[in-house]
VOBA-50781 format. One record per residue (C-alpha): residue in one letter; z, x, y. Coordinates in pm, whole numbers, padded with zeros to 5 digits, always signed. Layout:
// residues N
aZXY
...
// end
This chain:
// residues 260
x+24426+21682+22736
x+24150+21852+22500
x+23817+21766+22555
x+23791+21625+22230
x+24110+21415+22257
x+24007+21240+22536
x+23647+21161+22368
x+23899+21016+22043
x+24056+20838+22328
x+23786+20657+22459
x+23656+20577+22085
x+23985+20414+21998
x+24031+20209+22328
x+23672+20077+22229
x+23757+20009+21905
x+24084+19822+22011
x+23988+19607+22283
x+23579+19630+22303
x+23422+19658+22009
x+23640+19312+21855
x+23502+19137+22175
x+23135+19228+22150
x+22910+18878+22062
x+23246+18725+22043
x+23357+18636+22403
x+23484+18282+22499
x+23356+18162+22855
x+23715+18204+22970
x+23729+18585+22919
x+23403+18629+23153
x+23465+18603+23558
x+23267+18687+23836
x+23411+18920+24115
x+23097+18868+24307
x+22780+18661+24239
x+22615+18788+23889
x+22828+19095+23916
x+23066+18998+23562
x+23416+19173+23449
x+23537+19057+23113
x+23897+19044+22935
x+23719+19386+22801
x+23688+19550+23099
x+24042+19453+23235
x+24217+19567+22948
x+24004+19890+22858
x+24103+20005+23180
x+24475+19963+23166
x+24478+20173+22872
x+24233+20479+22949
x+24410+20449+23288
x+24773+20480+23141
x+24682+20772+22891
x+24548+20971+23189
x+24842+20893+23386
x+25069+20995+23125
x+24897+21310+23058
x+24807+21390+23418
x+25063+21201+23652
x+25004+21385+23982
x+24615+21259+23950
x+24416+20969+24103
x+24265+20761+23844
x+23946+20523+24026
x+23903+20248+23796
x+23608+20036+23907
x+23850+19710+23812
x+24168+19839+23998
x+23900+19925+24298
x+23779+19614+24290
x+24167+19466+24363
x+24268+19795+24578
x+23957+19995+24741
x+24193+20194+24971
x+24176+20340+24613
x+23886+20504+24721
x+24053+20684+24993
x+24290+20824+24761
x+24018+20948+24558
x+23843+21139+24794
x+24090+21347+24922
x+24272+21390+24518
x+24312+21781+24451
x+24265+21622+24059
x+24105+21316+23967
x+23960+21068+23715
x+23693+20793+23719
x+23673+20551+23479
x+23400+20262+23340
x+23594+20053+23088
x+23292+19891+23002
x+22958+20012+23221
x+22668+19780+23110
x+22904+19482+23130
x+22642+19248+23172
x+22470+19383+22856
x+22762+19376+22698
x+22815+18931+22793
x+22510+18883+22666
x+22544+19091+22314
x+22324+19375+22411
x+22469+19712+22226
x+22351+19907+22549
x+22668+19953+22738
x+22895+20234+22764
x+23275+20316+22808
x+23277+20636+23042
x+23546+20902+23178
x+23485+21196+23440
x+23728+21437+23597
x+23714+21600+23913
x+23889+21912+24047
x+23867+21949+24463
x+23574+21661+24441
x+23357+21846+24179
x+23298+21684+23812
x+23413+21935+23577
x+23408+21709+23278
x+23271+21409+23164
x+23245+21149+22862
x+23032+20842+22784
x+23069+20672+22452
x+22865+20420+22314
x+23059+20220+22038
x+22776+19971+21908
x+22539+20314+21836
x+22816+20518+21738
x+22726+20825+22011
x+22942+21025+22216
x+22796+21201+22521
x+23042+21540+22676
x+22978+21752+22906
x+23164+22028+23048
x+23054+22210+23398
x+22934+22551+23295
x+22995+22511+22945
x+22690+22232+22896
x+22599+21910+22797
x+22642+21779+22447
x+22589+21463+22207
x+22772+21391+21917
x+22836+21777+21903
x+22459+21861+21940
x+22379+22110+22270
x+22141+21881+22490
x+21837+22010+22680
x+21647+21815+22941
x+21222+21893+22832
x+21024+21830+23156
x+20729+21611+23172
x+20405+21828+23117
x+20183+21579+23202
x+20056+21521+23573
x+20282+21343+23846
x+20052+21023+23764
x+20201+21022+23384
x+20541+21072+23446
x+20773+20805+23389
x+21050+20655+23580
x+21293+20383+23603
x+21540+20179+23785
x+21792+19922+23763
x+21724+19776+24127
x+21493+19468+24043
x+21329+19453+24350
x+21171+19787+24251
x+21056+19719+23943
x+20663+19740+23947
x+20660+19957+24258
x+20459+20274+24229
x+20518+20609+24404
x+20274+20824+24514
x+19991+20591+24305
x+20244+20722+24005
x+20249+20480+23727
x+20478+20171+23796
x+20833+20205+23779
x+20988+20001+23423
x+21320+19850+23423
x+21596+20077+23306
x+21872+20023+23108
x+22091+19884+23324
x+22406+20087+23261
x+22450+20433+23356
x+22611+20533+23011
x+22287+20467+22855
x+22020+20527+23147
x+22171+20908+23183
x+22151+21029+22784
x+21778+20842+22814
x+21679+21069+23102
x+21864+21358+22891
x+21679+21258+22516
x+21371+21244+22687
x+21259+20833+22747
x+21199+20889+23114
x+21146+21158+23343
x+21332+20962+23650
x+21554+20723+23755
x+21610+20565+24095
x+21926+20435+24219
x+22054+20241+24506
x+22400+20199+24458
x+22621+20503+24422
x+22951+20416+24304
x+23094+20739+24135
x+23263+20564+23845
x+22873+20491+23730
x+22733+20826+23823
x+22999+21076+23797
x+23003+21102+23408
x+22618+21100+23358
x+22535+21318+23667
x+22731+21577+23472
x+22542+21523+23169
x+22177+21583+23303
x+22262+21845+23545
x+22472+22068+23264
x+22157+21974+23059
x+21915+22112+23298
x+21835+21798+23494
x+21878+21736+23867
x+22083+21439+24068
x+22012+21448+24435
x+21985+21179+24750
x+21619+21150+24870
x+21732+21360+25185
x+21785+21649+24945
x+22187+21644+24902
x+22353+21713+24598
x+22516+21425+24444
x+22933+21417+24605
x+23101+21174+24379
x+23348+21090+24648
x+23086+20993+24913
x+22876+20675+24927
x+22473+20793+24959
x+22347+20506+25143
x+21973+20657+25065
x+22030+20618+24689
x+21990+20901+24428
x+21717+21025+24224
x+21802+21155+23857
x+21522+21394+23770
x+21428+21592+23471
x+21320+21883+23702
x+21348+22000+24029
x+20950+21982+24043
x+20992+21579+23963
x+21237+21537+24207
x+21052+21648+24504
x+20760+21501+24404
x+20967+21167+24401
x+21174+21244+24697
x+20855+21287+24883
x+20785+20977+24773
x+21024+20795+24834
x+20996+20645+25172
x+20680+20411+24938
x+20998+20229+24835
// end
């Protein structure tokens, strides 16, 4: 599929079983896989149909669906080892998304041999589509993206993360880390626009960080673990990863990082 047809795909499986959902979900359409970790009639279905247009386009791919991992993770395994591959986020931000917040995200990467080589993120309540291509760059609603790095002092730079228990925690006597979005389809083109410098992670599942790792890196950015290794989409980085702006941020933070 063209890169553009699969960005019209993800814009009409929104706009068919998201969008018509959003501040309109009955309690029996919300479950709980594990404690405060939500999946909606949204997600379930969203998934079914980016999953079956892949498949019907690519049929000797694996397709890791964070809802058909969550019911198979010998999925994983699959994944790993896939010559071609796809992730897919029906609905990243979910939580956002139960409680009416337009931050969330549907999202789409493909692999070749374990390395992204494209990516999409579209979010439907704003209306933006995020694509990037490996070599070819990093893009938003058509518009070339370029990551500008902080020129203040290490002090003034800003980062975030979605792990709660590090909100408030300062690096390096850096200024404390804020809350982030809390979905990777809007925390990534945030980093990218320019509303932080950084963003800490501690859970690396690659249908989150696959899409917008593309993003930022074709856009000049850096995604590492604190030890220094490039992000691997089909391996779990038990240290966390650090989305920088720069590769002068980043090992400022990585240094850092052991504060946490």
């Amino acid at each position: 599929m063209e890169t553009d047809a699969i960005t019209t795909l993800l814009q009409d499986v929104a706009a068919e079983v998201i969008t018509p959902r959003f501040r309109a979900l009955d309690s029996d359409q919300i479950d709980e896989k594990n404690p405060g970790d939500l999946v909606t009639v949204a997600d379930r279905e969203a998934e079914v149909l980016l999953t079956d247009s892949l498949l019907a386009a690519y049929p000797d791919a694996v397709v890791l669906g964070e809802e058909a991992f969550a019911g198979d993770p010998t999925l994983a395994d699959r994944f790993a080892t896939a010559a071609h591959s796809f992730t897919v986020d029906p609905v990243d931000g979910t939580k956002n998304f139960v409680h009416g917040s337009p931050d969330h995200a549907v999202m789409v990467a493909e692999l070749r041999d374990g390395v992204v080589v494209r990516s999409w993120i579209w979010q439907p309540q704003h209306e933006t589509a995020y694509v990037a291509e490996l070599g070819a760059g990093a893009f938003c609603n058509g518009e070339r993206l370029h990551v500008t790095p902080p020129a203040g002092p290490p002090e003034t730079w800003r980062g975030a993360t979605s792990r709660r228990s590090w909100v408030g925690e300062s690096l390096a006597g850096g200024r404390p880390l804020a809350q982030s979005w809390v979905c990777c389809g809007v925390d990534y083109p945030k980093l990218v626009d320019g509303a932080a410098d950084y963003l800490l992670y501690g859970v690396t599942m690659p249908w989150d960080h696959a899409p917008g790792g593309l993003l930022l890196t074709e856009a000049g950015g850096v995604l590492r673990s604190p030890d220094g290794s490039p992000y691997d989409p089909r391996t779990r980085h038990r240290s966390g990863l650090i989305a920088a702006a720069s590769t002068e941020v980043y090992d400022d933070v990585a240094a850092a990082w052991p504060d946490l």
